[in-house]
Gaussian input, Z-matrix of N, CA and C with variables (Angstrom, degrees):
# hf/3-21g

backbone

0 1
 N
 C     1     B1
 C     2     B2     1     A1
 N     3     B3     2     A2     1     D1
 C     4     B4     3     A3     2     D2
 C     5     B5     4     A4     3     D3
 N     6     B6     5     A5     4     D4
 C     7     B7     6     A6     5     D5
 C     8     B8     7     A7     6     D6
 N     9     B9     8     A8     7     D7
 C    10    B10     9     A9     8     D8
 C    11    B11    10    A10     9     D9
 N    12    B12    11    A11    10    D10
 C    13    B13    12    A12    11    D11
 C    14    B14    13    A13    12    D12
 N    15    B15    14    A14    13    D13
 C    16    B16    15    A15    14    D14
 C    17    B17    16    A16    15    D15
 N    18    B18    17    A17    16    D16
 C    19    B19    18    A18    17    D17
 C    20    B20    19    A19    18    D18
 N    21    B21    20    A20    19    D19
 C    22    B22    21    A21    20    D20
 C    23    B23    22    A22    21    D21
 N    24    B24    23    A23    22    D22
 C    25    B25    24    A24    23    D23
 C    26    B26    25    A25    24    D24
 N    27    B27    26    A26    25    D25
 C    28    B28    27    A27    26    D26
 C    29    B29    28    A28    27    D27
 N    30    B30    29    A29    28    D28
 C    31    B31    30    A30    29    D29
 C    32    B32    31    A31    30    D30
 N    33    B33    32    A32    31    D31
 C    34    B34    33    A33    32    D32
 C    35    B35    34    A34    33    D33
 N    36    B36    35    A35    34    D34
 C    37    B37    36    A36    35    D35
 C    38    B38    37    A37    36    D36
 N    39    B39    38    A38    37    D37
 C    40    B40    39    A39    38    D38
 C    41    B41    40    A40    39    D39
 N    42    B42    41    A41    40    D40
 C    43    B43    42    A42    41    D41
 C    44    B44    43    A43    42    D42
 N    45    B45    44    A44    43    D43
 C    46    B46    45    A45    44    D44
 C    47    B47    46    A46    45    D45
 N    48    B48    47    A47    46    D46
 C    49    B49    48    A48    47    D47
 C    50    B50    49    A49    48    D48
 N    51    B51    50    A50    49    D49
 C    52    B52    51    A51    50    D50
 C    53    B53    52    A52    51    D51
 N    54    B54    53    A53    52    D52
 C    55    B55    54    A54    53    D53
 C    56    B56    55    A55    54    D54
 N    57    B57    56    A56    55    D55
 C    58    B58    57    A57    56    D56
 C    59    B59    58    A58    57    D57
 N    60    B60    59    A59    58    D58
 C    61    B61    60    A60    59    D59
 C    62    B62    61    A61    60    D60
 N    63    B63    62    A62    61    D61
 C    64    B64    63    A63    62    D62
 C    65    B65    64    A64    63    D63
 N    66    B66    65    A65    64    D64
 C    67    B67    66    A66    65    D65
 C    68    B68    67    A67    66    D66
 N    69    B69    68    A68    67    D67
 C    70    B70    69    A69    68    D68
 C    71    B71    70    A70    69    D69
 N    72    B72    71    A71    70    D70
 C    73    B73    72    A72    71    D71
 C    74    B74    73    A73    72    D72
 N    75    B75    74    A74    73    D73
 C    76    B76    75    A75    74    D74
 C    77    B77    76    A76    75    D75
 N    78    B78    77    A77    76    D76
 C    79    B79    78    A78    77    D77
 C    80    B80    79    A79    78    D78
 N    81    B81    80    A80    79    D79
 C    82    B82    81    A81    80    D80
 C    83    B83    82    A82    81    D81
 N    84    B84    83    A83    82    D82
 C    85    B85    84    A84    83    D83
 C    86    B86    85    A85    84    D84
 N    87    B87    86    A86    85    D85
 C    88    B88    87    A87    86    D86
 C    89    B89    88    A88    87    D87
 N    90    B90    89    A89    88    D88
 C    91    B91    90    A90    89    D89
 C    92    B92    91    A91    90    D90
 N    93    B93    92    A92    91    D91
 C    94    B94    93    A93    92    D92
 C    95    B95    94    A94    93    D93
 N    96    B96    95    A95    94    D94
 C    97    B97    96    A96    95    D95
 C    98    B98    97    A97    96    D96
 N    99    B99    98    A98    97    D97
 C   100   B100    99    A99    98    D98
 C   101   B101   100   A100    99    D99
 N   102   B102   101   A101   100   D100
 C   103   B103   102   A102   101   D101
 C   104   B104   103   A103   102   D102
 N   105   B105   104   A104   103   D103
 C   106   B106   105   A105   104   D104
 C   107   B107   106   A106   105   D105
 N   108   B108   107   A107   106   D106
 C   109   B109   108   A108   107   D107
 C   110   B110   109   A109   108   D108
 N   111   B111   110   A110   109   D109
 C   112   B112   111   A111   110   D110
 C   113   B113   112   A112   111   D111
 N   114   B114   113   A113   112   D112
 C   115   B115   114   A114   113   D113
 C   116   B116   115   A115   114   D114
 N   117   B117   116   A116   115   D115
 C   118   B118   117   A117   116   D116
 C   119   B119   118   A118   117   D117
 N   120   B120   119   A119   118   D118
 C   121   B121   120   A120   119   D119
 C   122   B122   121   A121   120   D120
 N   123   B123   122   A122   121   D121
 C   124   B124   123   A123   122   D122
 C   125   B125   124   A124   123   D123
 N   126   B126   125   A125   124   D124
 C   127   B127   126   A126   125   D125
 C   128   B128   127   A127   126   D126
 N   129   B129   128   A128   127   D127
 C   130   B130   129   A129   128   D128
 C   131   B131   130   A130   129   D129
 N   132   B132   131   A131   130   D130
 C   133   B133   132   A132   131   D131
 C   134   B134   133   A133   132   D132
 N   135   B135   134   A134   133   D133
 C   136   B136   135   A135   134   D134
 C   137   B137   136   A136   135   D135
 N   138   B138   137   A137   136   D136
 C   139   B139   138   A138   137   D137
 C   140   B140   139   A139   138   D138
 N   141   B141   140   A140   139   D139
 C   142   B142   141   A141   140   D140
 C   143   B143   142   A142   141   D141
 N   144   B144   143   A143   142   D142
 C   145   B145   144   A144   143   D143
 C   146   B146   145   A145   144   D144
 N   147   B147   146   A146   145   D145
 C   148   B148   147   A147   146   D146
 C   149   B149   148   A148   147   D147
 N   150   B150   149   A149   148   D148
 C   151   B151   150   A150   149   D149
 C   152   B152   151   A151   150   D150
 N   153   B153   152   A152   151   D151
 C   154   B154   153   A153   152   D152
 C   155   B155   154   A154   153   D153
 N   156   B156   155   A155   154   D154
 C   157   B157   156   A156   155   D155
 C   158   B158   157   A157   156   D156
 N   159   B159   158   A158   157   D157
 C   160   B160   159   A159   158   D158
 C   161   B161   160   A160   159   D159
 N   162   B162   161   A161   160   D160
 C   163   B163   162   A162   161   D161
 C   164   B164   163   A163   162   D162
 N   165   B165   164   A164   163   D163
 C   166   B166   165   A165   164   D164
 C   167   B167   166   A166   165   D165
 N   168   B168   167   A167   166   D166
 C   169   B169   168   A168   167   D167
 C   170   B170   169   A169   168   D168
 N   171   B171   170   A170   169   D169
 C   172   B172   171   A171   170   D170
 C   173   B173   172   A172   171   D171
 N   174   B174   173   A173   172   D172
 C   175   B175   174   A174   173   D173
 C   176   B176   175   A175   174   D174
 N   177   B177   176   A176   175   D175
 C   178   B178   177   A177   176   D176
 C   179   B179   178   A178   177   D177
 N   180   B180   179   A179   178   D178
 C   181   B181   180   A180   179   D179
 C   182   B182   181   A181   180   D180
 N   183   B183   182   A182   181   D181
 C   184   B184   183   A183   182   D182
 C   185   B185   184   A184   183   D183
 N   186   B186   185   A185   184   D184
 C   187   B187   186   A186   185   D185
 C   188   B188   187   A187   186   D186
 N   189   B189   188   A188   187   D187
 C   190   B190   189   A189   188   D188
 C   191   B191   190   A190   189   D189
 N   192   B192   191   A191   190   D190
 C   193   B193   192   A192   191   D191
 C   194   B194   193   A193   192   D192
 N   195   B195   194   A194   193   D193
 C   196   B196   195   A195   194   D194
 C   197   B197   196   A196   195   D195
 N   198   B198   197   A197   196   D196
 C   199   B199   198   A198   197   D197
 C   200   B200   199   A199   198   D198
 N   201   B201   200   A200   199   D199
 C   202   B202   201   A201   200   D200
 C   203   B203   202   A202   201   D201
 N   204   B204   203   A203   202   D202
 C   205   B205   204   A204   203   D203
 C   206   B206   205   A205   204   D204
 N   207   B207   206   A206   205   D205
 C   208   B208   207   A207   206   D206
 C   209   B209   208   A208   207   D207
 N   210   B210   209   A209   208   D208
 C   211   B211   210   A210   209   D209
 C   212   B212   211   A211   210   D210
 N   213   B213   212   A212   211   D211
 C   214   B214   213   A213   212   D212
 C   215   B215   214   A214   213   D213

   B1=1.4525
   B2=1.5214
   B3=1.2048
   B4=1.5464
   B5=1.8735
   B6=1.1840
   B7=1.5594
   B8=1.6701
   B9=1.2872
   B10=1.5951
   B11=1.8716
   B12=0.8783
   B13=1.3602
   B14=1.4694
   B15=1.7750
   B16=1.1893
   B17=0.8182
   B18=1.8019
   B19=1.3990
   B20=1.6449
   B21=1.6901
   B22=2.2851
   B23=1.8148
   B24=1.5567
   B25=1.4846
   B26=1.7099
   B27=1.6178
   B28=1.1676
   B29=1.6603
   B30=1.2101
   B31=1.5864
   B32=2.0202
   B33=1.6989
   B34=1.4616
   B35=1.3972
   B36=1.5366
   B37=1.6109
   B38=1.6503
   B39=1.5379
   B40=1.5720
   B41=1.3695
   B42=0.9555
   B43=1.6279
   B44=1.2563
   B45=1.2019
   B46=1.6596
   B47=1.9202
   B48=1.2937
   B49=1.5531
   B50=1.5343
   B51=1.3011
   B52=1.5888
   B53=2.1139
   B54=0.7029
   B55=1.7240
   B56=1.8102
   B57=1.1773
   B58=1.3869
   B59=1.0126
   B60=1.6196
   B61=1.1777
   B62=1.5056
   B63=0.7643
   B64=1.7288
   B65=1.2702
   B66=1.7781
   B67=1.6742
   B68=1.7476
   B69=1.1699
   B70=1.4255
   B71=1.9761
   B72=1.7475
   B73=1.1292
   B74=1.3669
   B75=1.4026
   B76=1.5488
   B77=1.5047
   B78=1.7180
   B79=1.1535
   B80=2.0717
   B81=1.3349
   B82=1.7250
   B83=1.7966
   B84=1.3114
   B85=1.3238
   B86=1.6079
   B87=1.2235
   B88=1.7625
   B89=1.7168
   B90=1.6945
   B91=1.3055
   B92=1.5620
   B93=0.9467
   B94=2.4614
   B95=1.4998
   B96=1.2386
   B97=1.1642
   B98=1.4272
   B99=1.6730
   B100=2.1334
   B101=1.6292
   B102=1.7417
   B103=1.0024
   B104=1.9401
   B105=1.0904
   B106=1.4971
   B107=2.0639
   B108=0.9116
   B109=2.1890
   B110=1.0171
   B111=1.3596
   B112=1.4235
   B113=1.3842
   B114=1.3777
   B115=1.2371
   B116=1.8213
   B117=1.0649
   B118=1.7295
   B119=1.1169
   B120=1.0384
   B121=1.5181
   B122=1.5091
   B123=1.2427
   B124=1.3388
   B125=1.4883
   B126=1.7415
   B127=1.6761
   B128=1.6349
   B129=1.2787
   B130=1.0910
   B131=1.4246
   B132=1.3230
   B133=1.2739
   B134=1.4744
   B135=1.0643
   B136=1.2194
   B137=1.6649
   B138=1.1544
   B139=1.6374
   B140=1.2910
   B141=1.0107
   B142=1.3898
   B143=2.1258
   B144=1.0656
   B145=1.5084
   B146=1.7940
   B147=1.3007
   B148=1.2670
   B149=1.7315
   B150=1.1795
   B151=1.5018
   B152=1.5714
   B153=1.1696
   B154=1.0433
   B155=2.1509
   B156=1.6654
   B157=1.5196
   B158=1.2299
   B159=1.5320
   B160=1.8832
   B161=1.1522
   B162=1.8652
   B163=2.0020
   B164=1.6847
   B165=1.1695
   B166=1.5708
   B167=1.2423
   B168=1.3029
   B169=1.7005
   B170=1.6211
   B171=1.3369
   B172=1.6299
   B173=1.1595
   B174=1.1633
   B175=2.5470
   B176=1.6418
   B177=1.2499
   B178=1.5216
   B179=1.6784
   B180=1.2764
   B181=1.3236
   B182=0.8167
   B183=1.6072
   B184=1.2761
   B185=1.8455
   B186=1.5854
   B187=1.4405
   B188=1.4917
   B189=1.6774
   B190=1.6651
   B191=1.7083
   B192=1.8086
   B193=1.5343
   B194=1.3984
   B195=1.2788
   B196=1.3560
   B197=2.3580
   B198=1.1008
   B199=1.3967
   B200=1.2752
   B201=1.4512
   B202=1.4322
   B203=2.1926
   B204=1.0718
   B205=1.0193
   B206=1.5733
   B207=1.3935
   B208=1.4831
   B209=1.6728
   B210=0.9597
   B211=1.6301
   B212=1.1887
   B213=1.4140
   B214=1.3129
   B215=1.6446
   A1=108.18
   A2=109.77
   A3=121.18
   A4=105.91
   A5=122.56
   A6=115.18
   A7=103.75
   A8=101.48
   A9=103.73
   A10=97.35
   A11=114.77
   A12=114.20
   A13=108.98
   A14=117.80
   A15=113.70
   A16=128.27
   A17=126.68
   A18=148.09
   A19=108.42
   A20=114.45
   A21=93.79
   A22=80.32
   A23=123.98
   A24=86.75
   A25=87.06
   A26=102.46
   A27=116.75
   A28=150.12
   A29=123.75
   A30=122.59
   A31=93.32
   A32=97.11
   A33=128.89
   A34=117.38
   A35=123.76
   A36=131.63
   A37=76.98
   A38=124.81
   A39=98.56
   A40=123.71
   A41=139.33
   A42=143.55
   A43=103.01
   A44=101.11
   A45=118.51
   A46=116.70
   A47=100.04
   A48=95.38
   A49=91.34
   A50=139.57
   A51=125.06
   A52=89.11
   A53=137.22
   A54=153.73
   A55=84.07
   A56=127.49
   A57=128.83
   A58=113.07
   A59=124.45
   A60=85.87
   A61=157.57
   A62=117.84
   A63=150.43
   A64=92.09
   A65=107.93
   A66=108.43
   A67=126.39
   A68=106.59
   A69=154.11
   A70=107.58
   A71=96.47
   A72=117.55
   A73=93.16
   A74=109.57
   A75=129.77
   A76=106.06
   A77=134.27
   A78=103.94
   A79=131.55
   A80=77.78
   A81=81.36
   A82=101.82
   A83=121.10
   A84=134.56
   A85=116.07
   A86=114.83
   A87=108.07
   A88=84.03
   A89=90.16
   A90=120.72
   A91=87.77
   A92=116.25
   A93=123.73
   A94=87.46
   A95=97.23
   A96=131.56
   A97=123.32
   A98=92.59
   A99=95.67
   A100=92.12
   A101=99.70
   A102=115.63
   A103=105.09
   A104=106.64
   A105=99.94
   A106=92.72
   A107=90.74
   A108=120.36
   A109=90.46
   A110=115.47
   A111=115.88
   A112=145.85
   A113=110.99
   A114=123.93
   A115=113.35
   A116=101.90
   A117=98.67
   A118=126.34
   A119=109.06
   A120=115.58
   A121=115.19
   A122=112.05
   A123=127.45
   A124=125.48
   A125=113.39
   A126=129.19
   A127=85.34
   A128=142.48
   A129=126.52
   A130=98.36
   A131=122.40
   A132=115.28
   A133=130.99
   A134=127.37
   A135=122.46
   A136=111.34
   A137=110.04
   A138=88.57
   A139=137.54
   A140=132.08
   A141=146.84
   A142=93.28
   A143=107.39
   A144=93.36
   A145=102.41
   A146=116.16
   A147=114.46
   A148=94.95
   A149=119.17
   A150=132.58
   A151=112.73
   A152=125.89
   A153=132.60
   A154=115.98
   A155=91.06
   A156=88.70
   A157=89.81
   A158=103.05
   A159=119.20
   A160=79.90
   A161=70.09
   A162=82.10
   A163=102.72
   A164=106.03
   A165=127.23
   A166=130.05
   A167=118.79
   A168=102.34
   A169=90.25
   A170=120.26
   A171=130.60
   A172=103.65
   A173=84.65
   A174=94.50
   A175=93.82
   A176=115.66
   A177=130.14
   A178=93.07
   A179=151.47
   A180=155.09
   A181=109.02
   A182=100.85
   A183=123.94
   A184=123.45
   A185=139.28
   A186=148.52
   A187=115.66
   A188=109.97
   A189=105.21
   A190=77.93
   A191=97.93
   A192=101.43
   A193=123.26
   A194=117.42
   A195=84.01
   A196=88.53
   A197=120.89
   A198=113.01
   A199=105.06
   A200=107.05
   A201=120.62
   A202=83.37
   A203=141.16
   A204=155.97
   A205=127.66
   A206=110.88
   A207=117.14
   A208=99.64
   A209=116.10
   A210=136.06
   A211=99.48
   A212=123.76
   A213=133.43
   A214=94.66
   D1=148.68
   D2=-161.01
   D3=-99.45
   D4=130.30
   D5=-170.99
   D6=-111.76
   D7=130.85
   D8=174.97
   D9=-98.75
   D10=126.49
   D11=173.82
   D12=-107.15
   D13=98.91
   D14=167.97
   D15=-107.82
   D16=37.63
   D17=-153.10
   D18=-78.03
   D19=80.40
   D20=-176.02
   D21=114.72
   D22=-5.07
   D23=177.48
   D24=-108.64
   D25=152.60
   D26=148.86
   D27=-93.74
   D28=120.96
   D29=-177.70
   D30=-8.61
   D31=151.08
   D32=-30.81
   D33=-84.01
   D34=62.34
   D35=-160.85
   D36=-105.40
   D37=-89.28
   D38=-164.32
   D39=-56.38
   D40=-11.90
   D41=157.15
   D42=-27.63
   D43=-64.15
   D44=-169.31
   D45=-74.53
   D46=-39.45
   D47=-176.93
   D48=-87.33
   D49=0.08
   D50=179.23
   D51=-99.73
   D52=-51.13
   D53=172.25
   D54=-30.74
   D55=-79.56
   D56=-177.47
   D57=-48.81
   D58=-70.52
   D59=169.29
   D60=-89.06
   D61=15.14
   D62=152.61
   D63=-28.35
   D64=-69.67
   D65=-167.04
   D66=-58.94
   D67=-28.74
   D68=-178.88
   D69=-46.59
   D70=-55.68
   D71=-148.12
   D72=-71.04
   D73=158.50
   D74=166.11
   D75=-88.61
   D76=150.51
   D77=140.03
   D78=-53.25
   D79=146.93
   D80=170.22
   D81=107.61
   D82=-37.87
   D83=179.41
   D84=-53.76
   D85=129.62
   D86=166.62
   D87=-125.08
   D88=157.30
   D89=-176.24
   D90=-118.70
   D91=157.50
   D92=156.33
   D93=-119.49
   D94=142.26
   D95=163.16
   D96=-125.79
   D97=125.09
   D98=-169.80
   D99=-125.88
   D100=135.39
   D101=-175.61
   D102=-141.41
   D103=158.76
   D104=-168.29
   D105=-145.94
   D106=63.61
   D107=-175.61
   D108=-151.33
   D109=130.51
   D110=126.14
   D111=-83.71
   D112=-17.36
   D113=154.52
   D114=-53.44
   D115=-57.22
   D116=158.18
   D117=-43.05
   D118=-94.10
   D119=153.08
   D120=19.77
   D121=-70.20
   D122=-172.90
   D123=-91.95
   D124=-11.71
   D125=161.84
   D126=-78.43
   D127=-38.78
   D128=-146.03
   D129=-79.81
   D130=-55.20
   D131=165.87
   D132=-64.62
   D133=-7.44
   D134=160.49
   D135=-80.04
   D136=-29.39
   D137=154.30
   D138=-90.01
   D139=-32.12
   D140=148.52
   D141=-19.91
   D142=-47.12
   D143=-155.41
   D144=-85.88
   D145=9.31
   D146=172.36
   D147=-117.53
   D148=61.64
   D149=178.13
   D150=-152.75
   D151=151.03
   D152=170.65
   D153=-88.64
   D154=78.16
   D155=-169.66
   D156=-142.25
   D157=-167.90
   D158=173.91
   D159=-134.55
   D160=147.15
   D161=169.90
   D162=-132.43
   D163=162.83
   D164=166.74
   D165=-144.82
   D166=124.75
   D167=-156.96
   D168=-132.75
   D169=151.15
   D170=163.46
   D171=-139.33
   D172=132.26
   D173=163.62
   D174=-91.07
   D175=90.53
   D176=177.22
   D177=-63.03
   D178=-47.30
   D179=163.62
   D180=-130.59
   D181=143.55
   D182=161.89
   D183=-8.25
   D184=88.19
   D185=-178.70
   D186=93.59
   D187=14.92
   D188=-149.75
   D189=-145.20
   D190=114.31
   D191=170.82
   D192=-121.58
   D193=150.61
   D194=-157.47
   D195=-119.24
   D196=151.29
   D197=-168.86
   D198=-139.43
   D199=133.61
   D200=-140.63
   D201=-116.39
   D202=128.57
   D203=162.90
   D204=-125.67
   D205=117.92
   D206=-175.74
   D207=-125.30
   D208=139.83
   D209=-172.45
   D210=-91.88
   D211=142.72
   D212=-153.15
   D213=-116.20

């Protein structure tokens, strides 16, 4: 599984490195995505939901989520 580490970046940097790889992906592929925004956090899923994916998300600690995406 492929890790986007957007841990310290701010909108619109994971937008963009999650957008790539999106394009990237095979079906069948999940990427995680860790982000430590919540404002992110929450652009991230709002795009994610105009995609053909699954999502799974945990705040593994306290401000730090981590989002699990597999391409359909």
């Amino acid at each position: 599984m492929k890790k986007i580490d957007c841990l310290g970046d701010i909108c619109p940097i994971p937008i963009i490195k999650t957008k790539k790889e999106l394009q990237q992906m095979a079906s069948g592929e999940t990427v995680m995505i860790a982000t430590d925004h919540s404002c992110t956090f929450q652009n991230l899923m709002d795009l994610l939901a105009g995609y053909d994916v699954q999502v799974e998300s945990e705040e593994v600690i306290n401000g730090v989520w981590e989002i699990h995406v597999t391409k359909n």
